[in-house]
C-alpha positions in Angstrom: 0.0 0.0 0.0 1.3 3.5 -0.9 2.3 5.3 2.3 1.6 8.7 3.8 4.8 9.7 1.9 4.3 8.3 -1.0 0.8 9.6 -1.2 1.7 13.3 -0.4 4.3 13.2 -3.3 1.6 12.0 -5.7 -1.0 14.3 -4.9 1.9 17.4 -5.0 2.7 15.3 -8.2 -1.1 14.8 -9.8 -2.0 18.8 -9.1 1.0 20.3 -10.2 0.7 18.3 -13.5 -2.9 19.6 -13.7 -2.0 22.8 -12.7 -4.3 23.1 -9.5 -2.8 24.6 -6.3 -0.5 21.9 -4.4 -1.7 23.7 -1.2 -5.1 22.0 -1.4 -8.6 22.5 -2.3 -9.6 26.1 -0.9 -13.2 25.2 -0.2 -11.6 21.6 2.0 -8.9 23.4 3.7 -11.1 26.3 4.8 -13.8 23.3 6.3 -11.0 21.4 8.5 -11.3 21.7 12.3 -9.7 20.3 15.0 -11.1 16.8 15.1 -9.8 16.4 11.4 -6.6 17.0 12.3 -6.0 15.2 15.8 -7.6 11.9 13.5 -5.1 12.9 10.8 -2.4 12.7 13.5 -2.8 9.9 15.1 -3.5 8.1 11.4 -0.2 8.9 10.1 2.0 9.8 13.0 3.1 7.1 14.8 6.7 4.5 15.7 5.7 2.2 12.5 4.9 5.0 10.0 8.1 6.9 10.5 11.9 6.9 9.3 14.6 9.1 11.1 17.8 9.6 8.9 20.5 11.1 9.6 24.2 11.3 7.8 27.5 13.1 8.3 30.0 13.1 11.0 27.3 12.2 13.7 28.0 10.7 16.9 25.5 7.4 16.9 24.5 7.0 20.3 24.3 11.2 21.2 21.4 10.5 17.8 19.6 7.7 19.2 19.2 9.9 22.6 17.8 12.8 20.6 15.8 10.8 18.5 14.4 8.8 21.3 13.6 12.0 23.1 12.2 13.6 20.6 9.8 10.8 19.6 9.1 8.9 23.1 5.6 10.2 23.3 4.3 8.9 19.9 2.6 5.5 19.8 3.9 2.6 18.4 0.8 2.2 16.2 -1.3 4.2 14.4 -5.1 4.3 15.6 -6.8 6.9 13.9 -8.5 6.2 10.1 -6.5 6.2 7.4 -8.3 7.2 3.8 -7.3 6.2 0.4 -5.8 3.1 1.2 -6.9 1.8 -1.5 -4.5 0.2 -4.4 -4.9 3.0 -7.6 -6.4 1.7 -10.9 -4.7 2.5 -13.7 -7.7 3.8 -15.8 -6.6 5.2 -19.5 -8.4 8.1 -20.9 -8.8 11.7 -21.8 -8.5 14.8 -20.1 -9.2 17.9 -22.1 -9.4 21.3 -20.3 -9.8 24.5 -23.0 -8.5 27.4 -22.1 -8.0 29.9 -25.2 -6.9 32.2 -23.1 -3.4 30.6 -22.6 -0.4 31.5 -24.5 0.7 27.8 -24.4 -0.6 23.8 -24.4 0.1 21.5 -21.7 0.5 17.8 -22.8 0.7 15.3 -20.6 1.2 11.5 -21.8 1.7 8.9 -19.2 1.7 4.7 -18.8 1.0 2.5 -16.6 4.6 1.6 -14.8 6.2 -0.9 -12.0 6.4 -0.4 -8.9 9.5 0.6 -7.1 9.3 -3.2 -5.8 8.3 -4.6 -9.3 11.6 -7.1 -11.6 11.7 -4.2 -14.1 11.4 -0.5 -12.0 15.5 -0.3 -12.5 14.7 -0.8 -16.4 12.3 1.7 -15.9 14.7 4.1 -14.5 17.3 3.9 -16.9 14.8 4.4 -19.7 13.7 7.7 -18.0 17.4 9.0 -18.6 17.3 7.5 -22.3 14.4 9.5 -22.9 15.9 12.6 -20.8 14.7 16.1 -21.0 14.7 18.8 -23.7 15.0 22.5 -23.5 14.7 24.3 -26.8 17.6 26.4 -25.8 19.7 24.0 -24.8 18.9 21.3 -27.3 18.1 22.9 -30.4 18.7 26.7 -31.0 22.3 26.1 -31.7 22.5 23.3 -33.5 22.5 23.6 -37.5 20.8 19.7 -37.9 18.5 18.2 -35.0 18.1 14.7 -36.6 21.9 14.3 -36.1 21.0 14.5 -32.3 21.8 10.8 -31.0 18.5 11.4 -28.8 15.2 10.4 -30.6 13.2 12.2 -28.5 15.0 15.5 -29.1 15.2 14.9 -32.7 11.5 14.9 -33.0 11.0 17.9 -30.7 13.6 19.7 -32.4 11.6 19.8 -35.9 8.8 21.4 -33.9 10.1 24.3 -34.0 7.7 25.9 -30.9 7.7 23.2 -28.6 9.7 24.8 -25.4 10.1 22.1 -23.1 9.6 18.4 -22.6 10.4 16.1 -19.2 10.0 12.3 -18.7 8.8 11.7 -15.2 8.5 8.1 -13.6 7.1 8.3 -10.1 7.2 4.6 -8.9 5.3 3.7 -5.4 4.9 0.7 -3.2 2.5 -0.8 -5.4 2.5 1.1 -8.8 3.8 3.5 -11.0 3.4 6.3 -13.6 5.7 6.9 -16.6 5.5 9.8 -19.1 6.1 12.6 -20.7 4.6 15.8 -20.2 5.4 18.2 -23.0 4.8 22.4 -23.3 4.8 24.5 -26.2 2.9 26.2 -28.9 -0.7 25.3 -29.6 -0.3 24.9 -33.1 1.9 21.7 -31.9 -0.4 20.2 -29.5 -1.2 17.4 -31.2 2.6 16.4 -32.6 3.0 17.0 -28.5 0.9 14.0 -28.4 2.1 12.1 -30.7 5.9 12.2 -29.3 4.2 11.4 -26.3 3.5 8.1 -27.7 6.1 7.9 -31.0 9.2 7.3 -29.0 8.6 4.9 -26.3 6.5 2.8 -28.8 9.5 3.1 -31.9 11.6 1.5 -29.0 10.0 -1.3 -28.9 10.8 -1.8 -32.8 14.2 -0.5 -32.7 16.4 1.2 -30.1 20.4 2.0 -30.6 22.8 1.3 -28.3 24.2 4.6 -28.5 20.6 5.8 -27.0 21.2 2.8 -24.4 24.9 4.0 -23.3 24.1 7.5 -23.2 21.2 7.1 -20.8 23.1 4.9 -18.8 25.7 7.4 -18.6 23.5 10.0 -17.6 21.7 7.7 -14.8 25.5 7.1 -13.1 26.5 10.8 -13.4 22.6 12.1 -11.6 23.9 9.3 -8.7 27.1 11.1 -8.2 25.7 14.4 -8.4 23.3 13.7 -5.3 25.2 15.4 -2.8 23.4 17.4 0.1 22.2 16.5 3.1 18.9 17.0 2.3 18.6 14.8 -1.0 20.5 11.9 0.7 18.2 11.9 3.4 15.6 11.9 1.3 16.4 9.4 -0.7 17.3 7.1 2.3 14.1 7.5 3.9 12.1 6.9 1.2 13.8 3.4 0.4 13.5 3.0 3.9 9.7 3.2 4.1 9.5 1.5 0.7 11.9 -1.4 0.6 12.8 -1.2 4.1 16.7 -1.1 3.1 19.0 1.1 2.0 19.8 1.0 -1.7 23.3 2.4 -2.2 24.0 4.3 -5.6 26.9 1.4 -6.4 23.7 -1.1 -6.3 21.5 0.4 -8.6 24.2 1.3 -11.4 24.9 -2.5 -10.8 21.9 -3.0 -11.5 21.7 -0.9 -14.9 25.4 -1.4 -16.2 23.8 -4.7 -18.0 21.3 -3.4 -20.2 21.6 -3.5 -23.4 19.6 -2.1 -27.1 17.9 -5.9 -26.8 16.9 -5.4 -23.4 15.2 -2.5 -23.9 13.2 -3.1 -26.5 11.8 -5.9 -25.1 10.8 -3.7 -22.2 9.4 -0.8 -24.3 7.7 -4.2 -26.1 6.0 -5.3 -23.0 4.9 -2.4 -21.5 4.2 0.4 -24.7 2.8 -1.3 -27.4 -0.4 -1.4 -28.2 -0.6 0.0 -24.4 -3.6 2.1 -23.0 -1.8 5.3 -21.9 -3.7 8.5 -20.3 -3.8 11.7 -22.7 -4.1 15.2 -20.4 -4.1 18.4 -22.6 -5.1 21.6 -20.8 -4.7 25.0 -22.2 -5.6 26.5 -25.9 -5.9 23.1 -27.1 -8.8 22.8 -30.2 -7.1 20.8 -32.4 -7.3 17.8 -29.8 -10.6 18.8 -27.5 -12.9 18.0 -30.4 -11.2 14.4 -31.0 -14.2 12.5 -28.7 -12.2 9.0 -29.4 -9.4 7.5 -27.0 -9.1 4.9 -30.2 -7.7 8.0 -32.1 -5.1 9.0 -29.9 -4.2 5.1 -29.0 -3.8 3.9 -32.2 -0.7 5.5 -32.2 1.1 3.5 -29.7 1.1 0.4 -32.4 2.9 2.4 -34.8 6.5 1.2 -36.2 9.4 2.9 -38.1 7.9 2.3 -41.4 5.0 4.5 -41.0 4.8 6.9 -43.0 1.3 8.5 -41.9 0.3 9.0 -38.1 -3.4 10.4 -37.2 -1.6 12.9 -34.6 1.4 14.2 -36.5 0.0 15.1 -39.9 
């Protein structure tokens, strides 16, 4: 079951993709009294439901005295209700919010993924990085030839010549994951945004270069040495903590990557992208895809190959 962690970081996750407040519902938070909050306590805060972590030159036992101090009063269980408990459904389908009024389209295309205890959420992890991020500035304004790029995402975003920003996110729980792309630019691109959306992770289950696969992998090892305060190291210890409860060090998981392979990938991009159902969320001055009624329209996509020479969301 997703924990109290893991469910704050999704909901932070789910509304800033949507582009609600992360602060909460006004007309909720303005209704909560006292009682709400002494349940919501004594749901989540308690001995079982909590990780302490600390790292640097700290003196063990001087830690466990303050932690124990700090914490002695808390129960060991939890005994208030607990909401939402409930495993998520992946359900694919639209979500198309019009709104002429912005300058830009939001595009959000995202999969069903493994959890962070699931065979394949380290292949999931590396393919993130293959994927990567792209900044038009960064990635395309000074180069003279974007198909040359050895990324395929960027060399599709880079013929669009307004698309401004693109990230892969894979947010992996307890018990299941998302993995996507969520794309912004101009709405004259909104549906090519869609299509890239699926394109990529589908035309890697048909062909992938090892190039692609050693440059992700690359990326992944340098992102672990790069994680250097306090503050992300905690975080990232705690959350394994309450999640796996163990510590996975950064040498394990580029163990865990250094053998994957072109062949491995596709496979993986096989299983989980083809022919998949993923979720389509376009908000902003979107027209050209709010009066597509169909999800067959925008999935048909994700069976295309590399021989294609027409796709329903690109031309």
């Amino acid at each position: 079951m997703r924990t109290t962690l893991e469910q704050s970081h999704f909901n932070c996750f789910r509304d800033h993709m949507m582009g609600q407040p992360i602060a909460g519902d006004a007309d909720l938070v303005q209704n909560l009294n006292g009682e709400a909050l002494r349940n919501y306590r004594a749901a989540n805060y308690f001995g079982d439901n909590i990780v302490v972590v600390g790292t640097g030159a700290l003196a063990h036992d001087q830690f466990v005295d303050a932690v124990s101090q700090a914490f002695h009063s808390l129960p060991q269980h939890g005994t208030g209700e607990r909401p939402n408990m409930e495993k998520c459904v992946f359900t694919p389908s639209l979500m198309m919010v019009r709104d002429d009024e912005m300058y830009n389209a939001n595009v959000g295309v995202f999969y069903d993924a493994p959890s962070i205890k699931h065979p394949d959420y380290y292949s999931f992890l590396l393919l993130k990085w293959i994927i990567g991020n792209f900044r038009i500035d960064k990635h395309v304004e000074h180069l003279n030839d974007v198909s040359k790029q050895y990324n395929g995402m960027h060399t599709l975003l880079g013929e669009l010549v307004d698309v401004t920003k693109q990230d892969c996110v894979y947010n992996a729980y307890s018990d299941c994951g998302i993995w996507g792309n969520y794309f912004f630019g101009n709405e004259v691109f909104v549906r090519q945004m869609n299509y890239c959306g699926v394109c990529q992770p589908t035309i890697f289950s048909h062909f992938v270069n090892d190039v692609e696969v050693v440059r992700g992998r690359n990326a992944l090892w340098n992102s672990l040495m790069n994680t250097e305060s306090t503050n992300e190291i905690n975080y990232e210890i705690g959350a394994q903590m309450l999640s796996l409860n163990r510590r996975v060090t950064r040498t394990e998981i580029a163990q865990r990557v250094s053998h994957m392979d072109a062949y491995h990938v596709r496979h993986l991009a096989n299983q989980w992208f083809y022919d998949a159902e993923p979720s389509f969320n376009n908000w902003g001055p979107i027209e050209q895809t709010s009066s597509i009624g169909s999800h067959k329209y925008f999935k048909v996509n994700t069976m295309s190959t590399v021989t294609n020479a027409h796709h329903s969301l690109f031309t």
